[in-house]
C-alpha positions in Angstrom: -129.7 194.8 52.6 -132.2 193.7 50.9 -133.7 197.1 49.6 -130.2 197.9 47.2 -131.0 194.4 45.7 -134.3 195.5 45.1 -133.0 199.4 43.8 -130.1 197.6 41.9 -132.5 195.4 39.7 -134.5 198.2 39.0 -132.2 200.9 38.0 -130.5 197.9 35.8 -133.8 196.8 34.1 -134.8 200.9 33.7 -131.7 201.5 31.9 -132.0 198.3 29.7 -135.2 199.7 28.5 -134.2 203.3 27.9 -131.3 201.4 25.8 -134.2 199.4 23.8 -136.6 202.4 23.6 -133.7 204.8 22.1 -133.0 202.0 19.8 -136.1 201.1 18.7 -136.8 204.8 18.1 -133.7 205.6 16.2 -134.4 201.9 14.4 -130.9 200.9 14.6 -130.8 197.9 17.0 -127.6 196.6 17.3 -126.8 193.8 19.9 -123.2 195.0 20.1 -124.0 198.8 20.9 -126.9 197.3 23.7 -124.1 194.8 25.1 -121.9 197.1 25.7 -123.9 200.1 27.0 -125.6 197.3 29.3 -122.1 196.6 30.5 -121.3 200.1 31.7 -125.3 200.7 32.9 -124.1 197.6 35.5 -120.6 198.8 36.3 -121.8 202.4 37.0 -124.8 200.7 39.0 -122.6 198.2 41.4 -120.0 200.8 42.1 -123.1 203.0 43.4 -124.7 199.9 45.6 -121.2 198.5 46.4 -120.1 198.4 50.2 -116.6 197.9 50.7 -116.4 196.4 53.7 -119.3 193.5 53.8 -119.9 191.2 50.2 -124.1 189.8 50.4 -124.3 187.1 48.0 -125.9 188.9 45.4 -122.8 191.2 44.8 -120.7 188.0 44.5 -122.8 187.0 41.9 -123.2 190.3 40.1 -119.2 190.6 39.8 -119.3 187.0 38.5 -121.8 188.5 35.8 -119.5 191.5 35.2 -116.3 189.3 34.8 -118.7 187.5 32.1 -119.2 190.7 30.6 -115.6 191.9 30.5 -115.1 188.7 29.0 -117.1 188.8 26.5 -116.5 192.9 25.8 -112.9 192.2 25.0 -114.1 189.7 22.6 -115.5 192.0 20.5 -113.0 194.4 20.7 -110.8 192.1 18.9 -113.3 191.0 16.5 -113.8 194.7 15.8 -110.1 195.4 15.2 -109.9 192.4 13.3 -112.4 193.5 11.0 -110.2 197.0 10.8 -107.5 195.7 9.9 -109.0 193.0 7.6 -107.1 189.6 8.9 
């Protein structure tokens, strides 16, 4: 059990730093773009780790951080179709 926590936190931290190097390269950082390619980086990670059957406590947690994430994605959905449609 302990060995997918172990693979899960490095494949997330690996893919937050091919997100920072790509955007440090192309000098466009944008927290938006990183948020939300964070986001899918961690759903497409936990649905690879995820057992169906048995919950460890770290995958509570993780979905409690994903549920954050959603949260927070919609958010700026809005704000960016706010912006579109200039109210």
């Amino acid at each position: 059990m302990m060995k997918k926590k172990i693979i899960s936190a490095t494949m997330i931290t690996a893919w937050t730093c091919i997100i920072l190097i790509i955007m440090l390269f192309s000098r466009h950082i944008n927290l938006e773009i990183f948020f939300v390619l964070w986001l899918i980086g961690l759903l497409f990670i936990t649905e690879l780790i995820d057992t169906r059957n048995v919950k460890s406590k770290y995958m509570i947690y993780k979905n409690r951080i994903i549920a954050a994430g959603i949260i927070i994605f919609v958010y700026l959905i809005i704000q960016k179709i706010m912006e579109i449609i200039e109210i």
